[in-house]
C-alpha positions as CSV (number, residue, x, y, z in Angstrom):
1,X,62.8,89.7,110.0
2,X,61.6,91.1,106.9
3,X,64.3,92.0,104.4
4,X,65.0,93.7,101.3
5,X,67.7,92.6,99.8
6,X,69.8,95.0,97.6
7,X,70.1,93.2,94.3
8,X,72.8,94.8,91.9
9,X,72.7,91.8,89.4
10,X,76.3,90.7,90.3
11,X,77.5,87.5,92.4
12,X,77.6,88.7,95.5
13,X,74.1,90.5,96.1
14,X,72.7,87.3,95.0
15,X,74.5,85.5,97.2
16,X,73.7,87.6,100.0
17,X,69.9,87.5,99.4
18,X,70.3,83.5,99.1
19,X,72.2,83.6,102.1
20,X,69.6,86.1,104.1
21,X,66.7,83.3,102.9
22,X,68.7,80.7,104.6
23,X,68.7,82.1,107.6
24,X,64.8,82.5,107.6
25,X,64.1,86.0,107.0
26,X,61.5,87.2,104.4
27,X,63.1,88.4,101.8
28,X,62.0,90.8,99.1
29,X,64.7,91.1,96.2
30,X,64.7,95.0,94.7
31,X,67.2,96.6,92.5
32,X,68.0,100.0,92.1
33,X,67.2,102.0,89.1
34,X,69.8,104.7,89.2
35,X,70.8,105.5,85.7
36,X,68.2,108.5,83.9
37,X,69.4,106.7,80.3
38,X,67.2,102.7,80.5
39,X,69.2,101.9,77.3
40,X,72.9,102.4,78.9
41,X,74.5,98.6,79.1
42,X,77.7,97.6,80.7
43,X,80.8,97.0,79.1
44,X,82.7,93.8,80.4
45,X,83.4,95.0,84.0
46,X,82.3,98.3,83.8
47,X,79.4,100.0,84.9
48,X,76.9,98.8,86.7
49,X,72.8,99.1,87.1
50,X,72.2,98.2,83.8
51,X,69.6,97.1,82.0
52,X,71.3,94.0,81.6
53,X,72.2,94.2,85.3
54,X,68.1,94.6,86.0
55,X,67.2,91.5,84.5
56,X,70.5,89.3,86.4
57,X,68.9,90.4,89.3
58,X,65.1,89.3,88.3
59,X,66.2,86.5,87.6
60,X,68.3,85.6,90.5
61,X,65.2,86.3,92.9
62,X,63.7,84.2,90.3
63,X,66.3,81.3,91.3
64,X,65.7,81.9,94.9
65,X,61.8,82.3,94.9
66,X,61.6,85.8,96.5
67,X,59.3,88.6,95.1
68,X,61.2,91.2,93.1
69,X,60.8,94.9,92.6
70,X,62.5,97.4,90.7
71,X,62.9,100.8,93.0
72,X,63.5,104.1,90.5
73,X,66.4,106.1,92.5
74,X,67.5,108.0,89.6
75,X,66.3,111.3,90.4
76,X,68.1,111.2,94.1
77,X,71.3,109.0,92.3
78,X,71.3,112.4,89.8
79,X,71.3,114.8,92.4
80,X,73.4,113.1,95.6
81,X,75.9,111.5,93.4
82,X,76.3,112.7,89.7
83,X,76.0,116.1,90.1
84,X,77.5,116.1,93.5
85,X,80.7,114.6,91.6
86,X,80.9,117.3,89.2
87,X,80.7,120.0,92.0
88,X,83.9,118.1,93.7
89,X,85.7,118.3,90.5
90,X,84.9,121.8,89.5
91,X,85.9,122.7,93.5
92,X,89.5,121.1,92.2
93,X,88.8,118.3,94.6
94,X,88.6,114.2,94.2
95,X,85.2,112.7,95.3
96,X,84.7,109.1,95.9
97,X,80.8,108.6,94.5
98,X,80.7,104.9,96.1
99,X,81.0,106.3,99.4
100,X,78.7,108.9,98.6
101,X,76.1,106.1,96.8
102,X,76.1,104.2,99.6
103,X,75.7,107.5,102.6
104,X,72.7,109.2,100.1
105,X,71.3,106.1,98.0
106,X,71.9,102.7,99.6
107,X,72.1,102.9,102.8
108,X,69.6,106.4,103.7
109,X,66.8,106.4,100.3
110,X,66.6,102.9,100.4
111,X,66.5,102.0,104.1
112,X,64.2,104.7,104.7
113,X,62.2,103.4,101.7
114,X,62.3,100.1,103.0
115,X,61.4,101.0,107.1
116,X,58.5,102.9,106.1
117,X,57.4,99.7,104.4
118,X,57.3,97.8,107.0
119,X,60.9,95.8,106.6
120,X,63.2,95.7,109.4
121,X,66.6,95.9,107.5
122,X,68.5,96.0,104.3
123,X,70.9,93.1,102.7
124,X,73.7,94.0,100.6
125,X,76.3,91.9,99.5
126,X,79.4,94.2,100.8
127,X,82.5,92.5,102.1
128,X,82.4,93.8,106.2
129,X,81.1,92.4,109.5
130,X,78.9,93.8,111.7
131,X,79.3,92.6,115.4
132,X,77.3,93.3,118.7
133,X,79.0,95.1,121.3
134,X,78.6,94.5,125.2
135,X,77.2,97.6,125.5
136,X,74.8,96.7,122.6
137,X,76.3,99.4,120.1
138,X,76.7,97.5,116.2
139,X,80.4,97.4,115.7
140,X,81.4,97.0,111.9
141,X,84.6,95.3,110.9
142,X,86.5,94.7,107.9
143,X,85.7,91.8,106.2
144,X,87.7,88.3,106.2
145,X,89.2,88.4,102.5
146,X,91.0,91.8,102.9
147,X,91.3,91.9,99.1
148,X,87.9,91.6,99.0
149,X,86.7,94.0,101.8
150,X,84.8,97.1,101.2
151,X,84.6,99.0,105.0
152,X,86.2,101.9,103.6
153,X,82.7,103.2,101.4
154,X,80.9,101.7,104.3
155,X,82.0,104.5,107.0
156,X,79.9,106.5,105.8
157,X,77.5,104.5,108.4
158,X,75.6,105.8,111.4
159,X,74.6,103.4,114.5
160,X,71.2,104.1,112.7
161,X,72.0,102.6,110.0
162,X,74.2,99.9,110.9
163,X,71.5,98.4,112.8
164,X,69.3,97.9,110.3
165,X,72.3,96.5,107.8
166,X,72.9,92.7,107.0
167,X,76.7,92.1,105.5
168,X,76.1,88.1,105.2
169,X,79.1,87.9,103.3
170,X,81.3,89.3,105.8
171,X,82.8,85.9,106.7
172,X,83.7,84.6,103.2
173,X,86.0,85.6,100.3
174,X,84.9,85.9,97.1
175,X,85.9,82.2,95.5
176,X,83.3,80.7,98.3
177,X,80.7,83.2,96.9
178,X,81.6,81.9,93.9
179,X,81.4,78.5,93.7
180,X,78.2,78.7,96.6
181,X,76.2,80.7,93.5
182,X,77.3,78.1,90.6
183,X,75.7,75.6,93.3
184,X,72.7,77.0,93.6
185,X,72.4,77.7,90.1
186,X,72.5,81.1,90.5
187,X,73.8,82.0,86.3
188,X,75.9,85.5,87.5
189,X,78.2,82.7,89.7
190,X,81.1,83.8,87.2
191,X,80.0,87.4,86.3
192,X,83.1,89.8,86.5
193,X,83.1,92.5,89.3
194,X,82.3,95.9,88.5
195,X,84.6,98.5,89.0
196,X,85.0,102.3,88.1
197,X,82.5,105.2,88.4
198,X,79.0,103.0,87.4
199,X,78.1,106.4,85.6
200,X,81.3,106.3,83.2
201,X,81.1,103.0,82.0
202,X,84.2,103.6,79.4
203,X,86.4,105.0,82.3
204,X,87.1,108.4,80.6
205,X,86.2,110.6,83.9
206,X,88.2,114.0,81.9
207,X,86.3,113.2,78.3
208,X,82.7,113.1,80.4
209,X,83.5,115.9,82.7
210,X,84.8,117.3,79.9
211,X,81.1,117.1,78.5
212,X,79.4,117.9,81.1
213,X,81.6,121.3,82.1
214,X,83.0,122.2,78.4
215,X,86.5,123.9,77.7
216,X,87.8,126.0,80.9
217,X,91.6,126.6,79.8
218,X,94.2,127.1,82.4
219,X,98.3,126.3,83.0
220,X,100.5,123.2,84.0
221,X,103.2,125.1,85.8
222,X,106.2,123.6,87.4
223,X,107.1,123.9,91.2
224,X,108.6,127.1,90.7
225,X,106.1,128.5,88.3
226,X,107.1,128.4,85.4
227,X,104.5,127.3,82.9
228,X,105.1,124.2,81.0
229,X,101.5,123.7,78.8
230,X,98.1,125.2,78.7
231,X,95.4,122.6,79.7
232,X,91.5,122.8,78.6
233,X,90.5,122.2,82.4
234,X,91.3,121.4,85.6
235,X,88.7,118.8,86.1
236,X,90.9,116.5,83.9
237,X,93.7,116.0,86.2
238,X,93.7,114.6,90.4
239,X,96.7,115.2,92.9
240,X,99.1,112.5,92.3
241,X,98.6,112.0,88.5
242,X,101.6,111.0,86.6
243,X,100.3,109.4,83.3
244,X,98.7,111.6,80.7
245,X,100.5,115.3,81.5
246,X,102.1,115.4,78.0
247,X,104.6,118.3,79.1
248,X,106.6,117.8,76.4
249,X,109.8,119.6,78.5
250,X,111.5,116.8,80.8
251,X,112.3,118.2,84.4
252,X,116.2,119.1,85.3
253,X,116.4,115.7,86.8
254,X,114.9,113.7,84.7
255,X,112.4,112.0,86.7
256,X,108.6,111.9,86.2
257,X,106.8,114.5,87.6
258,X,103.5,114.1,89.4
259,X,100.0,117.1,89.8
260,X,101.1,118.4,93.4
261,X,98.4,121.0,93.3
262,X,95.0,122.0,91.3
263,X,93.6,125.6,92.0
264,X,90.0,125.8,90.4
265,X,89.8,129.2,90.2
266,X,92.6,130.3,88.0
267,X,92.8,126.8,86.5
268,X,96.3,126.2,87.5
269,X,97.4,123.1,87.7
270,X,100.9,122.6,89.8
271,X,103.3,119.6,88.9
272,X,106.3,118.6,90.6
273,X,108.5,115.7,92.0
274,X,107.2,112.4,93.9
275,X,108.9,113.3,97.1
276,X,106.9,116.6,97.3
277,X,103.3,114.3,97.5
278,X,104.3,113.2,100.7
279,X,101.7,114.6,103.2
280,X,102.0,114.0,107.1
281,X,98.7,115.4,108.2
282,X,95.3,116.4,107.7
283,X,92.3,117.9,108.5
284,X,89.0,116.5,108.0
285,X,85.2,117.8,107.7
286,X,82.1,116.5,107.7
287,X,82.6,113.6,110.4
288,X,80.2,110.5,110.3
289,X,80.4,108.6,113.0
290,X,79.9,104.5,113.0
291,X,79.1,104.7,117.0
292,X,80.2,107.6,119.4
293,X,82.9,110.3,118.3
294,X,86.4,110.1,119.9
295,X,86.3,112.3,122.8
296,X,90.5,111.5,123.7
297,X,93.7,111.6,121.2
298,X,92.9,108.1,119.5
299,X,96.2,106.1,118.7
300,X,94.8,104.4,115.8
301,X,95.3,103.3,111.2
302,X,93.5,105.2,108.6
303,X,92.4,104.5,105.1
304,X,92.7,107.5,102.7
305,X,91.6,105.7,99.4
306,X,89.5,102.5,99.0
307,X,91.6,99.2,98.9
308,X,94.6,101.3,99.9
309,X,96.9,101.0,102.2
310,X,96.8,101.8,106.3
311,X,98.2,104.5,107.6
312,X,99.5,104.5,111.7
313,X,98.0,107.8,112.7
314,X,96.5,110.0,116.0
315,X,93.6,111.1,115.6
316,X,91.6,113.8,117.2
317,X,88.3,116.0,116.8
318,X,87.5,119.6,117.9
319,X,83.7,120.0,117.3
320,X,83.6,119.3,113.3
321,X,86.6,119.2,112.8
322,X,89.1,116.1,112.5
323,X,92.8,116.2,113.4
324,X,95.2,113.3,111.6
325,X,99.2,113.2,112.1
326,X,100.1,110.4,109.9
327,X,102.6,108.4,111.9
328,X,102.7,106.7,108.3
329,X,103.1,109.4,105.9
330,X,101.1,109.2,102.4
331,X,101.6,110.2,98.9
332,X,99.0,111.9,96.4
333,X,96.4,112.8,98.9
334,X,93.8,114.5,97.7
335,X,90.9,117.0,99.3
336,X,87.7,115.7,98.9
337,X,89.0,112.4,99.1
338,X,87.5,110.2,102.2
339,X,89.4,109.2,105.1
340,X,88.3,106.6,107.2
341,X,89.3,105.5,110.8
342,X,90.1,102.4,112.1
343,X,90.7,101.1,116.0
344,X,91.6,97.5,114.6
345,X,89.8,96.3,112.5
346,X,86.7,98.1,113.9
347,X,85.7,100.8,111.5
348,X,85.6,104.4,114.1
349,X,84.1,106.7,111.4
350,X,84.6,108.9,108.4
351,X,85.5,112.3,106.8
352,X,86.0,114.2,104.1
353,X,90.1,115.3,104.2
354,X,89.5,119.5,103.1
355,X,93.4,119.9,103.7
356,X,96.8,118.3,103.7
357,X,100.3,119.3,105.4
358,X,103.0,117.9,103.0
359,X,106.4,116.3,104.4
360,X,109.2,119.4,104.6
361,X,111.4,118.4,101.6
362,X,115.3,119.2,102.3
């Protein structure tokens, strides 16, 4: 087959490119040009798609002896991701932009890109499997190394799209990958994993939204209403927060107390006790399906935040809408966040949670 091979600069793209070599497929190495500032650099093990980043991956191809292209997806990165971020956080929900990245950017511009070039499928080096079903439908699973596995930003997948994927690192944790690249001399072997939003390298998402929306002042008020602080915007806190409320007045009790609530509009922002985060349903929008859609109650897990924990749930869908009673039940769940159904290890689908059913506190 002919193969483009997603090329981030890190370990495991490179090894995932080597890997796809190996197993005779003509491989063309590109990496993604998604940031609209060429001079932006990581720090450490933040950020990604760097400059620096651009020439780890030229280099690696360089290693391998593939051709190597650099594919400018700024403009749609801007539009499907960045700005689509801000519009979750000014809504008063939390977005996950990897899941959106890799629905809008990895995995529909570049595979699109990349079919109507002529190449049969796309490489990346994500942690899942992908399997073949009896009935021919591509299955993906979570990957060996469950520390490691990334299925959770990959639900966003359609059969479509799944069968034009390669995950050759599906079977592997992440020392393997490690000491595979140092043996080929691939010089990223012991490059450290990115993590955080690529776009906020320093990790400050309230200082940059901050930027980006200016000043929109509003109240932190208690469970009862009473208003403990004024705030400069919403967009600076998430469901669940404890760290960095500075109410100044303890509760009654004594014990931390955690964002229950945002409301955009008014700018209110509702804090309260742990136990009142507990939420024992949901209802989802925006279903993507990795195969056919549940048509019966599905006794199933879900994920609600990436390398989080699984939840026992039932699961049903009316149209496009998704039903989840959490068997489990979970704490700081947040709209906007992604959940993401399991049947095993098999990876059902995704959506988007729009609403949540807190656990009746006596």
């Amino acid at each position: 087959m002919r193969v483009v091979a997603a090329m981030s600069g890190g370990v495991d793209s490179a090894v995932a490119a080597a890997r796809a070599v190996d197993a005779g497929h003509d491989v063309t190495g590109v990496h993604l040009a998604l940031s609209r500032n060429p001079r932006s650099y990581r720090s450490g093990a933040r950020g990604c798609c760097s400059i620096e980043d651009a020439g780890d991956a030229r280099r690696a191809a360089d290693a391998l002896g593939i051709p190597f292209y650099v594919w400018d997806m700024s403009e749609e990165f801007a539009d499907h991701v960045v700005d689509d971020f801000i519009a979750e956080y000014t809504a008063g929900r939390t977005p996950n932009p990897c899941l959106r990245c890799n629905e809008k950017i990895k995995f529909a511009a570049v595979l699109d890109r990349a079919l109507a070039l002529g190449f049969d499928a796309v490489a990346t080096g994500h942690y899942a499997q992908l399997e073949t079903a009896p009935d021919g439908t591509i299955e993906m699973h979570r990957a060996i190394d469950h520390g490691k596995d990334q299925s959770y930003v990959l639900g966003v997948l359609t059969q479509q799209q799944l069968a034009h994927s390669l995950f050759p690192l599906g079977d592997t944790t992440k020392d393997v990958v490690r000491v595979e690249a140092a043996a080929r001399g691939i010089q990223v072997a012991q490059k450290p994993d990115s993590h955080d939003i690529c776009f906020i390298p320093d990790g400050d998402n309230a200082g940059w939204l901050g930027e980006k929306l200016g000043p929109k002042p509003g109240t932190v008020v208690d469970e009862h209403g009473a208003v403990l602080r004024e705030h400069d915007g919403a967009y600076a806190f998430t469901i669940g927060q404890r760290r960095g409320l500075r109410l100044g007045v303890p509760a009654d009790d004594g014990k931390p107390r955690f964002v229950l609530d945002i409301e955009p509009v008014s700018g209110t922002v509702t804090v309260g006790p742990r136990e009142a985060l507990l939420v024992d349903a949901l209802e989802c929008i925006k279903p993507l399906w990795c195969g056919t859609a549940p048509t019966e109650t599905l006794d199933c897990t879900v994920q609600l935040r990436a390398h989080g924990d699984e939840h026992r749930a039932r699961v049903s869908v009316t149209g496009e809408v998704v039903h989840v009673e959490l068997i489990d039940p979970a704490s700081g769940i947040a709209p906007g966040q992604a959940c993401v159904i399991y049947d095993g290890t098999r990876v059902v689908g995704s959506a988007t949670i729009s609403a949540t059913s807190r656990v009746a506190v006596s």
